[in-house]
C-alpha positions as CSV (number, residue, x, y, z in Angstrom):
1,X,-44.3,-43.9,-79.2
2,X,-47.3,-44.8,-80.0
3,X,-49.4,-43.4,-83.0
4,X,-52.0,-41.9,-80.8
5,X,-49.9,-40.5,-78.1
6,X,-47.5,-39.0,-81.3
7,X,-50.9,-37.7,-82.6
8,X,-51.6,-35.8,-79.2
9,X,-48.4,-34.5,-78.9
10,X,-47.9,-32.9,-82.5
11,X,-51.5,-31.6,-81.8
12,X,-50.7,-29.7,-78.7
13,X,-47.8,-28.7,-80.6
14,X,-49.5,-26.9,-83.3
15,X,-51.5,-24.8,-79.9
16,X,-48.7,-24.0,-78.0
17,X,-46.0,-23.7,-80.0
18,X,-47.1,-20.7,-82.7
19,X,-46.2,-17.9,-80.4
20,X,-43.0,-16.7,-82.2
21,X,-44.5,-17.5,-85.8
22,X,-47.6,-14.9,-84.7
23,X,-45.4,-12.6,-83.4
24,X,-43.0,-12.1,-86.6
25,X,-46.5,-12.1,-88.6
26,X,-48.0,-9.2,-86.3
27,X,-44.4,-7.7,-86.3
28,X,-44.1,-7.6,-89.8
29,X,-47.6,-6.0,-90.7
30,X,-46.3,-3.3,-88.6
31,X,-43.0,-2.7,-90.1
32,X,-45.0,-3.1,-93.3
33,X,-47.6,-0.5,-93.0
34,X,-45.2,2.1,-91.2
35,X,-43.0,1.8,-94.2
36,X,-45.7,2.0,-96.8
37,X,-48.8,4.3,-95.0
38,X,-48.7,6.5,-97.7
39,X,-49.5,3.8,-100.0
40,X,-51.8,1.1,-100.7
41,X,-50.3,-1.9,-102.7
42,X,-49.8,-5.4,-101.3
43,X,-46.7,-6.6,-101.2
44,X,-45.7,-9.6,-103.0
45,X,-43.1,-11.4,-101.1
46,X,-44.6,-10.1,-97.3
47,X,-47.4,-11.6,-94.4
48,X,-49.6,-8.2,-93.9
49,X,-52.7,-7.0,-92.3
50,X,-54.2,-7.3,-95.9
51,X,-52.8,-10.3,-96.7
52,X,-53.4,-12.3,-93.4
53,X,-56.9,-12.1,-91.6
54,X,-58.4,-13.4,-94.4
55,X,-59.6,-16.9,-93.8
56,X,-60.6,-19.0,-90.8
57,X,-56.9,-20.8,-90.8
58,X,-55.4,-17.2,-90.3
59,X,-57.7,-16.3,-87.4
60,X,-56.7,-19.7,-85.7
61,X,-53.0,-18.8,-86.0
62,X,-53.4,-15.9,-84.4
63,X,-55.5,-17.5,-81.5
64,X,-53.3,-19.9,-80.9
65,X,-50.7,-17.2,-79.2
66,X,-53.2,-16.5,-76.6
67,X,-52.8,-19.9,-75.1
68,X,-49.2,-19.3,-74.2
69,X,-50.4,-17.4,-71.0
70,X,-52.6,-20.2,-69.7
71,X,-51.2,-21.2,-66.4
72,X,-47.7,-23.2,-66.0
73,X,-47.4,-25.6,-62.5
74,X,-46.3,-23.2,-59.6
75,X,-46.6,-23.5,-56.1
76,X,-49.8,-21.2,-56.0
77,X,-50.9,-22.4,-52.4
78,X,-48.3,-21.3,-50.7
79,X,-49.4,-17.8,-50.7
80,X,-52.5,-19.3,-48.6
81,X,-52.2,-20.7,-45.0
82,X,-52.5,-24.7,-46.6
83,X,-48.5,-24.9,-48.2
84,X,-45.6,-24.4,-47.1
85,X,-42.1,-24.4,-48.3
86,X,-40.2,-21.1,-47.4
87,X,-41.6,-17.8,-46.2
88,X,-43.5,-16.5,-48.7
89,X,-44.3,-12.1,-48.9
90,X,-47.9,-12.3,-50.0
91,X,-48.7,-15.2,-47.5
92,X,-46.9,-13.3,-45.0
93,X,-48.0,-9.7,-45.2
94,X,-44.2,-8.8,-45.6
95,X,-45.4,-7.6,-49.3
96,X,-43.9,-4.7,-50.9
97,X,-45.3,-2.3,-53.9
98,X,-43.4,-3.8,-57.3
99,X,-41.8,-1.9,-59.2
100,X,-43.0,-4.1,-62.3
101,X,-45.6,-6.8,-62.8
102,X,-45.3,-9.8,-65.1
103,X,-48.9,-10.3,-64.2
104,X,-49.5,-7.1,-65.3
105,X,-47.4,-6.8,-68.1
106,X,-48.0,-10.1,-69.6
107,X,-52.2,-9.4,-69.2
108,X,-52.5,-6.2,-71.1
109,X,-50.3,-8.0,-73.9
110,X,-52.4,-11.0,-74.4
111,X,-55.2,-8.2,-74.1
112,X,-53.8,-6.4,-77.2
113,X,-53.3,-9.2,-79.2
114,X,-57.4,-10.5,-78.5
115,X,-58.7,-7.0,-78.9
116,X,-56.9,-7.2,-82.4
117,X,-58.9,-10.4,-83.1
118,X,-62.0,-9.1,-82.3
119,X,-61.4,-6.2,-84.4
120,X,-60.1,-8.0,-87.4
121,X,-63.0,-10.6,-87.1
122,X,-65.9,-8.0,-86.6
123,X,-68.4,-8.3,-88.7
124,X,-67.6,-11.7,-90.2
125,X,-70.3,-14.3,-90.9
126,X,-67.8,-16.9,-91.5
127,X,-68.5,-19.7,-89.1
128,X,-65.1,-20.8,-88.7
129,X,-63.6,-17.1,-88.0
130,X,-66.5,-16.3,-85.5
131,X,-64.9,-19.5,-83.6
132,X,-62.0,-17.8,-83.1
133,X,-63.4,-14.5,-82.4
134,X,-65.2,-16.1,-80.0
135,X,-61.8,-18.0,-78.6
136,X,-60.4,-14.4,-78.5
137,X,-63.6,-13.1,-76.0
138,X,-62.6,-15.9,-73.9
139,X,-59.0,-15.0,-73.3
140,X,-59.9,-11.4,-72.9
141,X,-62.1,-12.7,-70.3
142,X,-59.5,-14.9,-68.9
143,X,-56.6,-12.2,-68.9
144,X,-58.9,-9.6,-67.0
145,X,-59.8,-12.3,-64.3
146,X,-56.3,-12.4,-63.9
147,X,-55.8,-8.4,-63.3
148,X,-59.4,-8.4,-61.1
149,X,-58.7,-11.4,-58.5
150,X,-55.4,-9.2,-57.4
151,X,-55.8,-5.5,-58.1
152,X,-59.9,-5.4,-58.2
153,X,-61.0,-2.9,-60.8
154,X,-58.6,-1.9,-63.8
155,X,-58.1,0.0,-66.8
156,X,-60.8,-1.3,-69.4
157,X,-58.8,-1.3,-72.9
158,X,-61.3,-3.2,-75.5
159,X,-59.5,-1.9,-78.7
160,X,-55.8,-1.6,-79.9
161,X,-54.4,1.3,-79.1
162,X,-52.1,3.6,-80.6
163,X,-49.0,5.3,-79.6
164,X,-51.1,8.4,-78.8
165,X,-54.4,7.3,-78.0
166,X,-56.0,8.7,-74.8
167,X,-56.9,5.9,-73.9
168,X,-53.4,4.3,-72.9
169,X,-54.3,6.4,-69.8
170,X,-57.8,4.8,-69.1
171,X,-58.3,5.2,-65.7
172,X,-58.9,2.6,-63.6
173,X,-63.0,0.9,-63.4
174,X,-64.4,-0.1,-60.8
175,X,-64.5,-3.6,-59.7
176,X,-68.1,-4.6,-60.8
177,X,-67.9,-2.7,-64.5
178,X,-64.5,-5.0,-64.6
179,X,-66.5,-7.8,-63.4
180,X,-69.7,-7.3,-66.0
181,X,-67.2,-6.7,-68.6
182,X,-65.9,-10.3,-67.7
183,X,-69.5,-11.6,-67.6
184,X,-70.4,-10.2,-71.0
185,X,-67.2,-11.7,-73.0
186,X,-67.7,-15.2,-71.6
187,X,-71.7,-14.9,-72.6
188,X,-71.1,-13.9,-75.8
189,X,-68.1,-16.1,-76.3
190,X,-70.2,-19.1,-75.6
191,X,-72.3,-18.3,-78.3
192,X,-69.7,-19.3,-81.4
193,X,-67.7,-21.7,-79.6
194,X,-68.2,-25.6,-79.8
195,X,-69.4,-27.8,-77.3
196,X,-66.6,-30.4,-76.1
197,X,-68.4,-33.4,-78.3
198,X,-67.8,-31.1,-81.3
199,X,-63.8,-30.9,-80.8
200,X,-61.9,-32.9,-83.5
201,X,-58.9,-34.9,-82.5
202,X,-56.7,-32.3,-83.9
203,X,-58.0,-29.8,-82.1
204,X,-58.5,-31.4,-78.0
205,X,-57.4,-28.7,-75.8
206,X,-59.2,-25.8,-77.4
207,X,-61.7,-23.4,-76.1
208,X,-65.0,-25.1,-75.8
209,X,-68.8,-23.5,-74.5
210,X,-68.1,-25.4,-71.3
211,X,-64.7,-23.7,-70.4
212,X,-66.9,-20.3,-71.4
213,X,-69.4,-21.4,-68.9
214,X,-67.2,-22.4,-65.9
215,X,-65.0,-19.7,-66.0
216,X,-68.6,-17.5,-66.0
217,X,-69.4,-20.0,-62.9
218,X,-66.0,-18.8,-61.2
219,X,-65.5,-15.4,-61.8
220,X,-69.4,-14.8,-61.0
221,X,-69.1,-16.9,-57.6
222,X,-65.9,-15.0,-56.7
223,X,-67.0,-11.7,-57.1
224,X,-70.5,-12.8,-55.4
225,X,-68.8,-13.7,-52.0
226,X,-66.5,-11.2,-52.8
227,X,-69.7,-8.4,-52.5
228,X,-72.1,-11.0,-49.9
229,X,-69.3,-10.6,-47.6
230,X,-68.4,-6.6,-47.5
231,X,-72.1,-6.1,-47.9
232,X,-71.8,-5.0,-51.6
233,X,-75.3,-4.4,-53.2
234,X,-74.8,-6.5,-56.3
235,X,-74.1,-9.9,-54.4
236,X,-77.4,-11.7,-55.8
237,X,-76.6,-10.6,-58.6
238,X,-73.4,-12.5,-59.2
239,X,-75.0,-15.3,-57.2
240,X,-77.3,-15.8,-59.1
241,X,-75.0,-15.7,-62.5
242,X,-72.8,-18.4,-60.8
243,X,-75.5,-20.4,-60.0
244,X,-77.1,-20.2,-63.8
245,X,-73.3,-21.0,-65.5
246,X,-72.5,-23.9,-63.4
247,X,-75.8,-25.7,-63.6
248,X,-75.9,-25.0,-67.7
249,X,-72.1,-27.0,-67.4
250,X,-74.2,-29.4,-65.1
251,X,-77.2,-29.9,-67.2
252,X,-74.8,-30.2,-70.5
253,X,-73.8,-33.9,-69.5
254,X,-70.7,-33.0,-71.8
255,X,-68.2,-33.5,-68.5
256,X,-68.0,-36.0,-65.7
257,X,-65.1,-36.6,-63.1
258,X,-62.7,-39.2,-63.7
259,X,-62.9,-42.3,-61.9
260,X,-60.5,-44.4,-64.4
261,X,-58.3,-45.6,-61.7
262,X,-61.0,-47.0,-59.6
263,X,-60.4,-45.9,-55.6
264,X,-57.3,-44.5,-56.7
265,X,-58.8,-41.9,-59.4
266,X,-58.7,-39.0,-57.3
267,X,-54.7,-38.8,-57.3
268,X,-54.4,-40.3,-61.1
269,X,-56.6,-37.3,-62.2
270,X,-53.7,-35.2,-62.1
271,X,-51.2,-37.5,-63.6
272,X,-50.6,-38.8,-66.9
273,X,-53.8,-41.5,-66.3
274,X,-56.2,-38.0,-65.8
275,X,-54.8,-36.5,-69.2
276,X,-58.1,-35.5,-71.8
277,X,-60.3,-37.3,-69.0
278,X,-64.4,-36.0,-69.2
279,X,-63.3,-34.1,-66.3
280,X,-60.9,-31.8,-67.4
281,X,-62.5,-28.5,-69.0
282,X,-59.2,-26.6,-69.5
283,X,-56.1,-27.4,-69.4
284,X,-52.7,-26.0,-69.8
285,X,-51.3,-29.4,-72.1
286,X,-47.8,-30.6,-71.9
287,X,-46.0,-33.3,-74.5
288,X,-42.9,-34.7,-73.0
289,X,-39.6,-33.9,-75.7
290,X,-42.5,-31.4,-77.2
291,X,-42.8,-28.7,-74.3
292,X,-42.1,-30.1,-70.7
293,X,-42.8,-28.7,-67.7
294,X,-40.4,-25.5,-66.6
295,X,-40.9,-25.5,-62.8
296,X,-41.9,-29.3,-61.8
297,X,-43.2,-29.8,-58.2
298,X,-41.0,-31.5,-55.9
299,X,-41.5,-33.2,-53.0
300,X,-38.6,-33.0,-51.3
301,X,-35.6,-30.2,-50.4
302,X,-38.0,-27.1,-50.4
303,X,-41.0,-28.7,-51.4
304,X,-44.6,-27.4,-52.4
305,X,-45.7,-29.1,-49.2
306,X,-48.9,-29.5,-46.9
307,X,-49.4,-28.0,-43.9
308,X,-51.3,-28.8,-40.5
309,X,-54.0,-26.4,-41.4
310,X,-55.2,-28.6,-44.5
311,X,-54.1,-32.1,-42.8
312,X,-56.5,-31.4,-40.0
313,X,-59.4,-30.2,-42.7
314,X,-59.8,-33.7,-44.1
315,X,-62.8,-35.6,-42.4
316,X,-63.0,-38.7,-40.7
317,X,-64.2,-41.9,-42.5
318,X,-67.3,-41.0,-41.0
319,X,-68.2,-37.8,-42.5
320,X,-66.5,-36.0,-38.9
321,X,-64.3,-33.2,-38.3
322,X,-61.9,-34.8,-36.3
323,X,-62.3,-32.3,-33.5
324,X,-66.2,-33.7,-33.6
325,X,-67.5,-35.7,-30.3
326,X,-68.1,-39.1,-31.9
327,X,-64.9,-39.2,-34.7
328,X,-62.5,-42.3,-35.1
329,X,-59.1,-39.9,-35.6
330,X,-56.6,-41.5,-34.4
331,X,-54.4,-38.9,-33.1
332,X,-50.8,-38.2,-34.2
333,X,-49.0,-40.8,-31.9
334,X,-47.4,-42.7,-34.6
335,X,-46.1,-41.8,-38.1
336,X,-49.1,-43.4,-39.7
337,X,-52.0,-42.8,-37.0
338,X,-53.3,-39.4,-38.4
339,X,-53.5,-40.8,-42.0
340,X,-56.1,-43.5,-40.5
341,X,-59.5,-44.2,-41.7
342,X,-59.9,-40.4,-43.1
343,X,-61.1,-38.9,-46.1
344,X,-59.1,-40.7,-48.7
345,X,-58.2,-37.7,-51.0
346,X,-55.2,-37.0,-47.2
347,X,-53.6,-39.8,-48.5
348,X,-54.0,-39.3,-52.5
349,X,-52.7,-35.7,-51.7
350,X,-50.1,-36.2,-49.3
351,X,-47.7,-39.3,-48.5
352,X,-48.5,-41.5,-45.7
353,X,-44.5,-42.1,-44.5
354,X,-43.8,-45.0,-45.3
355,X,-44.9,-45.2,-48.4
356,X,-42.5,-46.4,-51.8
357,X,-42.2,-44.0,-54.2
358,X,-40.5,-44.0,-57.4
359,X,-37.6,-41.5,-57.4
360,X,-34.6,-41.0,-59.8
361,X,-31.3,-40.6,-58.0
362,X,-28.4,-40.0,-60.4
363,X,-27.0,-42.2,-61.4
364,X,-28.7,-44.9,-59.9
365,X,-32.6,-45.5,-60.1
366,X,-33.8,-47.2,-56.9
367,X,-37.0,-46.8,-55.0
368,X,-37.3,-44.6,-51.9
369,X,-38.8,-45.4,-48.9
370,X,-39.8,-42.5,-46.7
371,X,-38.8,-42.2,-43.8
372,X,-37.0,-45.1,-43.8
373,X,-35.0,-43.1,-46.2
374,X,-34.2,-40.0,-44.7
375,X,-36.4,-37.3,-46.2
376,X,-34.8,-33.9,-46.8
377,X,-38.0,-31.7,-46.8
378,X,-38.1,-30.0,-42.8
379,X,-40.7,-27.6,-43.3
380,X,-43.5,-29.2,-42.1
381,X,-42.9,-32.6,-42.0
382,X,-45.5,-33.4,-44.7
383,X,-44.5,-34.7,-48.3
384,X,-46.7,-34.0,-51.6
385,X,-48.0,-36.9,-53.3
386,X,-50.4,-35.4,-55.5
387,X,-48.8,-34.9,-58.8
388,X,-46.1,-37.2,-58.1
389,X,-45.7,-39.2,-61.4
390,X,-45.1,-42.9,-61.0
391,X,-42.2,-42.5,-64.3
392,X,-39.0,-42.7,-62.0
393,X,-37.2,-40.0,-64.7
394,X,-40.0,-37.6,-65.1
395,X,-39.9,-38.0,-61.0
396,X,-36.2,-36.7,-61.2
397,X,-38.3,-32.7,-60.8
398,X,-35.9,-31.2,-63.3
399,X,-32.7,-31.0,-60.9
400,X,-31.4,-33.2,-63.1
401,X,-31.9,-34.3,-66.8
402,X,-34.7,-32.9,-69.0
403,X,-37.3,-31.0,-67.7
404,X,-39.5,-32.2,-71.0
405,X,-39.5,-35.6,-69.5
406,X,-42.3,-34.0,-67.3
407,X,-45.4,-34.1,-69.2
408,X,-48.7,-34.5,-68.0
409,X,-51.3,-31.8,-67.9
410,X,-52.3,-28.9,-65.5
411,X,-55.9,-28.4,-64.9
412,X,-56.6,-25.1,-64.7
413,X,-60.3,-25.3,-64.9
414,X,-62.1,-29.2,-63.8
415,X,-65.3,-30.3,-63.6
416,X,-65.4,-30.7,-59.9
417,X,-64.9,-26.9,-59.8
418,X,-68.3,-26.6,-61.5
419,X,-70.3,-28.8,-58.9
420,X,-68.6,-27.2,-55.5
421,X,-68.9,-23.5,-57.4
422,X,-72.6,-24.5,-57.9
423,X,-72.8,-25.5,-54.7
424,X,-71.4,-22.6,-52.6
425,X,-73.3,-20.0,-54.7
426,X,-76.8,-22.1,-54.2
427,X,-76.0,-22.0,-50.5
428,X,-74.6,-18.2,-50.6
429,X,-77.4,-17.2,-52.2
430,X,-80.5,-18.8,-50.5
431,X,-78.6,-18.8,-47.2
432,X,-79.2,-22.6,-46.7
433,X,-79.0,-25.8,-49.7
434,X,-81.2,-28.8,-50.7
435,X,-80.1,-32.3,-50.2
436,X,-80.8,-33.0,-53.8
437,X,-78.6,-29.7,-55.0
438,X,-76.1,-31.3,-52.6
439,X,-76.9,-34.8,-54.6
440,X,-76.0,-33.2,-58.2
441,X,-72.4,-31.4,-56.7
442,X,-70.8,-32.1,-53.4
443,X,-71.8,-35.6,-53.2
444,X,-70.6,-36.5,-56.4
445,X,-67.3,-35.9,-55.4
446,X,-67.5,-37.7,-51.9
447,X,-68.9,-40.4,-54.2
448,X,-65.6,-40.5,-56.3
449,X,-64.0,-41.1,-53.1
450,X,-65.9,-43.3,-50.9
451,X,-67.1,-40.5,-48.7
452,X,-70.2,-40.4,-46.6
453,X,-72.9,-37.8,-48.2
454,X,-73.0,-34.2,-47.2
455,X,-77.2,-33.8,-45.7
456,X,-78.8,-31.2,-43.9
457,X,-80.3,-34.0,-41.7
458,X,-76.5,-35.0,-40.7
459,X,-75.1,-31.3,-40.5
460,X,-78.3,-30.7,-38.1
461,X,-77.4,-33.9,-36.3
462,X,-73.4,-33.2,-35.5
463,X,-74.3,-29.3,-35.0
464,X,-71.8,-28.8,-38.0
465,X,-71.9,-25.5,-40.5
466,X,-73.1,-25.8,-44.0
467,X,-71.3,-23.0,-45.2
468,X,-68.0,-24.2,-43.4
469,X,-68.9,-28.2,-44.8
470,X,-68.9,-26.8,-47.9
471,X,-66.1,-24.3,-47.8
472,X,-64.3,-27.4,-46.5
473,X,-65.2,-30.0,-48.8
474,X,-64.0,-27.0,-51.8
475,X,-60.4,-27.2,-50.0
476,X,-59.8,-30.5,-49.7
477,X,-60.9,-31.1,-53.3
478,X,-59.1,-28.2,-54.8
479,X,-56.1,-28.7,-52.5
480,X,-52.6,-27.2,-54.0
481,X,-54.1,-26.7,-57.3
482,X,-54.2,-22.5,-56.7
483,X,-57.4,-21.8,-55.0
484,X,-56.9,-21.0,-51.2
485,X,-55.9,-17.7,-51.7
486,X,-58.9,-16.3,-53.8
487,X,-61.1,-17.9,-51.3
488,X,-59.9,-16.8,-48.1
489,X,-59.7,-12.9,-49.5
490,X,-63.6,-13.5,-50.7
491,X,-64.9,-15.0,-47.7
492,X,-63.1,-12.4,-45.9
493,X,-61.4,-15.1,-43.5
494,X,-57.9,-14.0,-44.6
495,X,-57.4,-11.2,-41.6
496,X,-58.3,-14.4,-39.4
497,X,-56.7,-17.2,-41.0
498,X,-53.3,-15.7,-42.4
499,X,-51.6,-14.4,-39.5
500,X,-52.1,-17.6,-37.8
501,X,-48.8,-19.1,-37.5
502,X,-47.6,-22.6,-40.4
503,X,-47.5,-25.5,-38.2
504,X,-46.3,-29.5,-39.6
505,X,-46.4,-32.5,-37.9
506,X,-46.8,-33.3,-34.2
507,X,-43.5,-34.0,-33.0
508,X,-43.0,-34.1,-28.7
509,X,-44.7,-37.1,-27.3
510,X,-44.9,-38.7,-31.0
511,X,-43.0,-41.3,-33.0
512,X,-41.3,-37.9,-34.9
513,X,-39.1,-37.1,-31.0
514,X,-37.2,-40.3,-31.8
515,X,-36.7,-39.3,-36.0
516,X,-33.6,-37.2,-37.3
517,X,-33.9,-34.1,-37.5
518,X,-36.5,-33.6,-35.1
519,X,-34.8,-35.5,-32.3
520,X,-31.8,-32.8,-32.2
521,X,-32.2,-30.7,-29.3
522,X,-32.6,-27.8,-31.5
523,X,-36.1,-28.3,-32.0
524,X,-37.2,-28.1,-28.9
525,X,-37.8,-24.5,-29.6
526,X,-39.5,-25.0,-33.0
527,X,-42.6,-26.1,-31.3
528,X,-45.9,-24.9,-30.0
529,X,-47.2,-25.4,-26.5
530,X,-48.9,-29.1,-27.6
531,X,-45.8,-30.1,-29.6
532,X,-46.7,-28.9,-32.6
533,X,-43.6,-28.2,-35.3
534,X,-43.7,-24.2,-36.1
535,X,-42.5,-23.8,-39.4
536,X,-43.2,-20.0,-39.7
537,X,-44.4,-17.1,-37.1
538,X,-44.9,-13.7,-37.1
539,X,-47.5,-13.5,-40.4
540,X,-49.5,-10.7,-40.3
541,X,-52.1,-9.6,-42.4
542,X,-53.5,-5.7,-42.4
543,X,-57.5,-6.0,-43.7
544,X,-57.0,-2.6,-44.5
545,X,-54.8,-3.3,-47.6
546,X,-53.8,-6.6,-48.3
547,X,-57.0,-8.1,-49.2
548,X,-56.0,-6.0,-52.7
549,X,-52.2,-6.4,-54.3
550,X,-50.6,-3.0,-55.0
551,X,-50.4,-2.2,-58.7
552,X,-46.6,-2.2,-60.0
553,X,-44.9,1.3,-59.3
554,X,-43.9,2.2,-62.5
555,X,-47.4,2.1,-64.5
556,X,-48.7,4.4,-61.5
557,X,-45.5,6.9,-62.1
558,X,-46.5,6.4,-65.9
559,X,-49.8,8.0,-65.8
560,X,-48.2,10.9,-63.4
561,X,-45.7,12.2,-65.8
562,X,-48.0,12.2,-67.9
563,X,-50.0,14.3,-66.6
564,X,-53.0,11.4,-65.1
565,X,-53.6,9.4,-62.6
566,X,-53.7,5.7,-61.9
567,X,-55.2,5.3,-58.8
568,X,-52.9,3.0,-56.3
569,X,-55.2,0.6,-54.1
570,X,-56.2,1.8,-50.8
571,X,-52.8,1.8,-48.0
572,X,-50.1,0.9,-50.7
């Protein structure tokens, strides 16, 4: 291995892999002072409270537990209308009330153990601690995101509590004092925390001012639409945040998208090639034989795979939807025509068939050539090629062999976020956009690509949407990397989208009639009235509830025995 990849991996090492170390620490300052509260020695031979928080090095140690809850890979989408790979209960409406969260469970933890940063750190004028204080504002931040995109408004806890506080039974806030609360531990959090040219080598994939200010740009945009579109009084105000955190990334010149792999750059962004690129702003970080990935994406059997709702959103080369008078779509005849002269990020997202891959199957390595090689995913006829490594073992997807072979990053928060977040909220805001706002965010990324610019002149021209262009242009970018779902529930779209039924590849009067499976008779009833492959119908979705998740069970019967309430959202 070489000495600098060896470097980067013992470095993410040192992040990620503290968690049980910080947990016996915490674990044993509790045994500790329940043994000894009457008391006040320090022990000799024991990690405690009065031992531990005492230098910078201590603080970082316990920070570095908080980054065990960043985001693994998951299939995230298919709880939207855009992937597909088996019937999903959120996507569907078929959702039931929990009895437990993870979600739930997991946030309030990583809550605790922030709060009891911020409380050990108070105070402090030591640069180095206030760094980590200021890590710990973050990931309370980022853990109450978590608990407001789903549930809305929760229990504000902002200190440890004891086995017989009053506050373990907080009731629930309100969405915007969860919201501001959100706001104010990014703003302040920013303060203490480095810029990205500031990070040593050691210490890549830490909390930077940036990752303070995008998240700011995200959560503010999201609750923004969230309020513009119910009519909620406080939408400018959020707007307006988004639009200030997203242009301060902007105007930092610390980020840039990657564009390493030339034409190509788009799909090696999220393989090992896009790894510590200037566009990534936070990322959950992966070392292969260090900590692989658990749940690899596959692009075959079940799949996380693409559906006919996103393959018809990419554009023509042209700049054209392809149901647009004027566009050169070339219909779905063959197995190739769709893929033709269109936005280039179809094809770095999804496989054109035909196309060689490198694939591991045991116990021979060979190359695959779809469909000439009979694929196994049925769903909806489309294959994943983003995030398909070109290593023919880490390709394996963990059926087989070692998961830790699978190693390259996630991006959980890119710089590309940051330009179609400023975007949208410049739009949402002022109800219409500036060909020179477009200039410094949308158009950079059509640029990446080869894309004609988004201008008001040609929107005008083709009687086109802005908000839709730019809605779109968010979804194809952001495609299968988790965002579908927050944005259909904040545009309010998801009581129209959602119920619509999945639908794959055109298969009567195609090249796909003559291919196995779809040439068996019993897909003649799998298809809508133009031919198009249902994978999934009868999805509903009820505005009246399911634009909110239903808090787990057992924390709502917690409160009740106890004599409170947690308030259930409205129809669970």
């Amino acid at each position: 291995m070489k000495q600098g990849m060896k470097r980067r991996y013992l470095n993410r090492y040192k992040i990620i892999s503290k968690e049980t170390l910080v947990v016996s620490l915490l674990l044993m300052s509790i045994l500790w002072s329940s043994c000894q509260k009457d008391l006040n020695l320090v022990s000799q031979d024991s990690i405690t409270d009065a031992t531990f928080w005492k230098t910078g090095a201590d603080f970082k140690l316990a920070a570095n537990n908080l980054y065990n809850g960043l985001d693994r890979f998951g299939e995230e989408d298919t709880e939207s209308d855009i992937a597909f790979n088996v019937p999903n209960s959120v996507s569907n409406g078929q959702l039931v009330p929990p009895e437990t969260s993870d979600t739930w469970n997991s946030c309030y933890g990583y809550i605790r153990s922030a709060n009891n940063i911020l409380e050990k750190g108070a105070g402090s004028e030591d640069v180095e601690i206030k760094r980590y204080v200021a890590e710990a504002k973050f990931f309370r931040a980022w853990y109450y995101w978590k608990l407001l995109r789903i549930y809305g408004g929760v229990p504000l806890i902002t200190r440890v509590l004891k086995t017989n506080d009053p506050e373990l039974f907080a009731p629930r806030s309100g969405r915007t004092e969860t919201a501001d609360l959100i706001l104010k531990d990014l703003d302040e959090a920013k303060n203490d925390l480095p810029v990205q040219s500031d990070i040593s080598s050691s210490d890549i994939g830490r909390i930077t001012k940036g990752a303070a200010l995008a998240l700011a740009s995200r959560v503010a945009l999201f609750e923004g639409t969230w309020q513009k579109s119910r009519g909620g009084a406080n939408a400018v105000k959020y707007l307006d945040a988004a639009v200030t955190a997203s242009l301060a990334v902007i105007n930092s010149n610390a980020y840039s998208l990657y564009t390493g792999s030339g034409a190509q750059s788009y799909r090696y962004l999220f393989l090992e090639a896009g790894d510590d690129s200037k566009e990534s702003i936070l990322d959950r970080r992966y070392g292969r034989n260090i900590l692989g990935h658990d749940a690899p994406y596959m692009y075959d059997q079940d799949g996380y795979n693409p559906t006919r709702k996103l393959v018809d959103l990419y554009l023509d080369k042209n700049g054209l939807p392809i149901t647009t008078p004027g566009t050169v779509f070339h219909g779905y005849g063959t197995f190739t025509s769709e893929f033709q002269e269109r936005d280039p990020r179809m094809t770095q997202t999804m496989i054109i068939p035909g196309t060689l891959t490198n694939r591991v199957f045991f116990p021979v390595t060979k190359v695959a050539n779809w469909p000439d090689v009979p694929q196994r995913n049925y769903n909806t006829g489309y294959i994943l090629y983003k995030y398909m490594s070109e290593d023919p073992v880490a390709n394996n997807s963990g059926r087989e062999g070692d998961n830790s072979l699978f190693d390259y990053d996630r991006h959980l928060i890119r710089y590309a976020e940051v330009l179609l977040n400023y975007a949208e909220a410049v739009y949402e805001k002022n109800g219409s956009i500036s060909d020179a706002d477009l200039n410094i965010s949308v158009n950079k990324l059509r640029d990446r690509v080869g894309m004609p610019h988004l201008t008001t002149a040609f929107v005008t021209a083709n009687n086109l949407s802005m908000q839709m262009e730019i809605r779109r242009e968010r979804t194809v970018e952001l495609a299968l990397e988790g965002f579908r779902y927050d944005d259909l529930r904040r545009w309010k779209t998801a009581e129209t989208e959602l119920p619509q039924d999945i639908k794959g590849i055109k298969i009567t009067g195609t090249d796909w009639a003559g291919r196995a499976p779809y040439n068996d008779p019993g897909y003649a009833g799998k298809v809508d009235a133009n031919g198009f492959l249902i994978a999934e119908k009868g999805r509903r979705f009820d505005p009246a509830k399911d634009y909110l998740q239903p808090l787990p069970t057992r924390e709502v019967a917690f409160y009740q025995a106890n004599g409170h309430t947690l308030e259930q959202n409205p129809g669970w």
